[in-house]
N, C-alpha and C positions, 0 to 999 in steps of 0.2 A: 793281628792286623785284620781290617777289616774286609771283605771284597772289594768294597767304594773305595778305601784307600790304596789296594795293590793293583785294579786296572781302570780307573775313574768311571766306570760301568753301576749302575744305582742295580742294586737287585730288586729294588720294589719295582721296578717295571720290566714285566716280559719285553725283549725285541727278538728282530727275528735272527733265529741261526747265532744263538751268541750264549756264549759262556752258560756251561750246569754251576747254577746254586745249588748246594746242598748244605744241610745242618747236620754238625759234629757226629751228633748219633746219627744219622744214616749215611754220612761216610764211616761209622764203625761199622756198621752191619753191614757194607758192600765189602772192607776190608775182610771182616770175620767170614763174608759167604766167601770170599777169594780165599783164604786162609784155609778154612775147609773142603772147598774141592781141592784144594793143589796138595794140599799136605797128607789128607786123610780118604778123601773120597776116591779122588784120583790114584793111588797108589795103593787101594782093597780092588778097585774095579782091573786095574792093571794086573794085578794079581790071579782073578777071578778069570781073565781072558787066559795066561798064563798058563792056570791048569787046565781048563777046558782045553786050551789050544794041542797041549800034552796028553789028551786022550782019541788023537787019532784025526779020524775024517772032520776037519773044520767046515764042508761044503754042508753038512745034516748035525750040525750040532748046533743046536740054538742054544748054549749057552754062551758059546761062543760067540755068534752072531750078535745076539744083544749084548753081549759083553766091550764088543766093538764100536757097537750102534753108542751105546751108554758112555765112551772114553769120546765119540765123536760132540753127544754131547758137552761133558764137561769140558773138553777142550774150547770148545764153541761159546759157551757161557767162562772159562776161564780169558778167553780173549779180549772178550764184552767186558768184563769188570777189569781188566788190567787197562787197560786201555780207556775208560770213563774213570777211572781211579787216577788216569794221567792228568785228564781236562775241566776235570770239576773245580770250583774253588767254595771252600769251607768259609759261611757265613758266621764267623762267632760273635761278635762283638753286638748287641743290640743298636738301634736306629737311632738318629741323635733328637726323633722325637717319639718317645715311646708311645706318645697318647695318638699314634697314626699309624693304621694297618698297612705291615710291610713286610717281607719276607721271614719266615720263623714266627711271626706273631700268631698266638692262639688267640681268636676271636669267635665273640659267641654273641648270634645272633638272632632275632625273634620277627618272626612272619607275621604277615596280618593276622593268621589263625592265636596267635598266642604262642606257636610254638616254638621252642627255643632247642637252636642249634649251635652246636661248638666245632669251629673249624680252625686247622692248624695251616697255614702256608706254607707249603717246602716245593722242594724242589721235587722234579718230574718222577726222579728213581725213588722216592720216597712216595710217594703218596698212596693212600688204603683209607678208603671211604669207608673201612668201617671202624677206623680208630678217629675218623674225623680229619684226616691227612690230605688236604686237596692238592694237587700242581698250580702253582703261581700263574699258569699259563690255561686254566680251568676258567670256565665263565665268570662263575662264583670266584675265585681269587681274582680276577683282573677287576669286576666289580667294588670289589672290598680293598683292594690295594691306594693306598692314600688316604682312604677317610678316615673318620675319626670318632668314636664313642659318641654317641648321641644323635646320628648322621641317619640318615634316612636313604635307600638306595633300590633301585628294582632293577631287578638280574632277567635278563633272559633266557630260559633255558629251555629245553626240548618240549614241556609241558607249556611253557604261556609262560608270561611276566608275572615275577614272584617281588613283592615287596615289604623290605626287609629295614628295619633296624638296627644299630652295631651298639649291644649292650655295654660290653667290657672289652678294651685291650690287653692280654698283657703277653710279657716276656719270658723264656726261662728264664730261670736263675742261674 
């Protein structure tokens, strides 16, 4: 099911305060990073506090201390993904027109320079500018959201207005 079809909410447009998109693979990797503090991380570091705690004065033992400091973390970031793992809703299904930039689409694009860039659209908790990964709610994604291959578009961004061309759409598979 799609997102559009389980809350009539379009993911190809940010609003505000409303529903995390995300794509399959980066609700694995929030699931997998939760999986591995809870199951593995969390219960070495627990451990780790345990001995230390077992040798004595806890007030001058910094293994200790960071032992605790580090369980405060993971607790802290296990809260954050239990909890965004509640309210996300998983985009799978492609857009009913592929040939138009919309959430999940990898789109690649070429500047007046000639230079040609590839960007993927995802949601907030995904994105990493250096695999090309931008937030839907990014300059450049709210700019590129609806158009269409062969579309011409100038983004504004911290440097001055950049103007861009949308070479290719496409989908996973």
């Amino acid at each position: 099911m799609s997102a559009r079809d389980s809350d009539g909410e379009d993911p190809a447009k940010p609003a505000a305060k409303r529903i995390a998109y995300i794509t399959p693979e980066g609700a694995r990797k929030l699931r997998a990073e939760l999986d591995e503090l809870w199951l593995k991380e969390r219960p070495r570091v627990t451990q780790q506090v345990a001995d230390a705690a077992a040798m004595g004065d806890r007030s001058e033992n910094a293994e200790y201390i960071y032992g605790k400091r580090r369980l405060r973390e993971i607790d802290r970031r296990v809260r954050f993904l239990s909890k965004r793992l509640d309210v996300i809703r998983i985009v799978t299904e492609p857009p009913s027109d592929p040939k138009r930039v919309f959430f999940g689409a990898w789109c690649t694009v070429e500047d007046e320079d000639g230079t040609e860039k590839t960007y993927r659209i995802v949601g907030a908790d995904e994105s990493d500018l250096e695999r090309g990964y931008i937030s839907m709610d990014s300059p450049v994604a709210r700019a590129l959201l609806g158009k269409r291959e062969g579309d011409s578009l100038t983004i504004k961004v911290p440097k001055g207005d950049v103007e861009y061309t949308i070479l290719s759409v496409k989908y996973a598979a």
